[in-house]
C-alpha positions in Angstrom: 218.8 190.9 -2.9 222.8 191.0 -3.4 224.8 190.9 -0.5 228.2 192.0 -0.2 231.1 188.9 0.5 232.9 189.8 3.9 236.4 188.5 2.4 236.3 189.8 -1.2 234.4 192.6 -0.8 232.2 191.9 -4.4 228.4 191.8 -4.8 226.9 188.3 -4.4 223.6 186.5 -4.0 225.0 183.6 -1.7 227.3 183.0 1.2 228.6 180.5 3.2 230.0 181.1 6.6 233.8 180.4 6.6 235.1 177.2 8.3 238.3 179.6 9.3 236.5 183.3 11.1 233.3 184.6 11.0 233.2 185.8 7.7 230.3 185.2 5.3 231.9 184.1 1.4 230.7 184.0 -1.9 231.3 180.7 -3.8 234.3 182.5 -5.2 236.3 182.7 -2.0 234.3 179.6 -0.4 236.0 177.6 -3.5 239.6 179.0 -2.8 238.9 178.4 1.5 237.9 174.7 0.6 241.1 174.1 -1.3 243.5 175.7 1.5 245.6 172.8 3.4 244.6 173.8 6.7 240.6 173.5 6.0 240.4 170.2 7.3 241.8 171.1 10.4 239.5 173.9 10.3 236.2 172.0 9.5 237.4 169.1 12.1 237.9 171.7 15.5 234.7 173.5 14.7 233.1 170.0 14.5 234.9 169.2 18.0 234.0 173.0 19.3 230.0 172.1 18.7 230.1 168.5 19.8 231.2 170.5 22.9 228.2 172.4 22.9 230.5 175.8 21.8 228.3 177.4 19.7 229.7 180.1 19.5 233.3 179.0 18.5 234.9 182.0 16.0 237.1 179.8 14.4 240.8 179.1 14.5 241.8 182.2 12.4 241.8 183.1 8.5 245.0 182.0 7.5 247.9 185.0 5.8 248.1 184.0 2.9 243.9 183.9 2.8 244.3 187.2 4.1 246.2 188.7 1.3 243.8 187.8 -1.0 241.2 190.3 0.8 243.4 193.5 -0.1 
């Protein structure tokens, strides 16, 4: 069954959940999120955040210029 990515807004039949928010990506966006110089820094606090025990940690925020690629 196709889902619907929460970044791009296209049909897709898989999703990852975003290192940045919340959002569920297809490979599409996941590949551009992955590239992005802050998703190190992203990937490394979550790792910290649930090490921690947070397992509920949000994220440290979708980055603007990630953002403009939603519209």
């Amino acid at each position: 069954m196709a889902k619907i990515c929460d970044r791009c807004k296209k049909e897709t039949f898989v999703t990852t959940m975003s290192m940045f928010n919340i959002q569920n990506c297809c490979p599409n966006c996941t590949e551009k999120e992955r590239a992005h110089p802050k998703f190190k820094e992203a990937r490394d606090v979550e790792l910290e955040q649930l090490q921690a025990g947070n397992y509920n940690y949000e994220g440290i925020g979708l980055p603007d210029d990630l953002k403009e690629e939603t519209l």
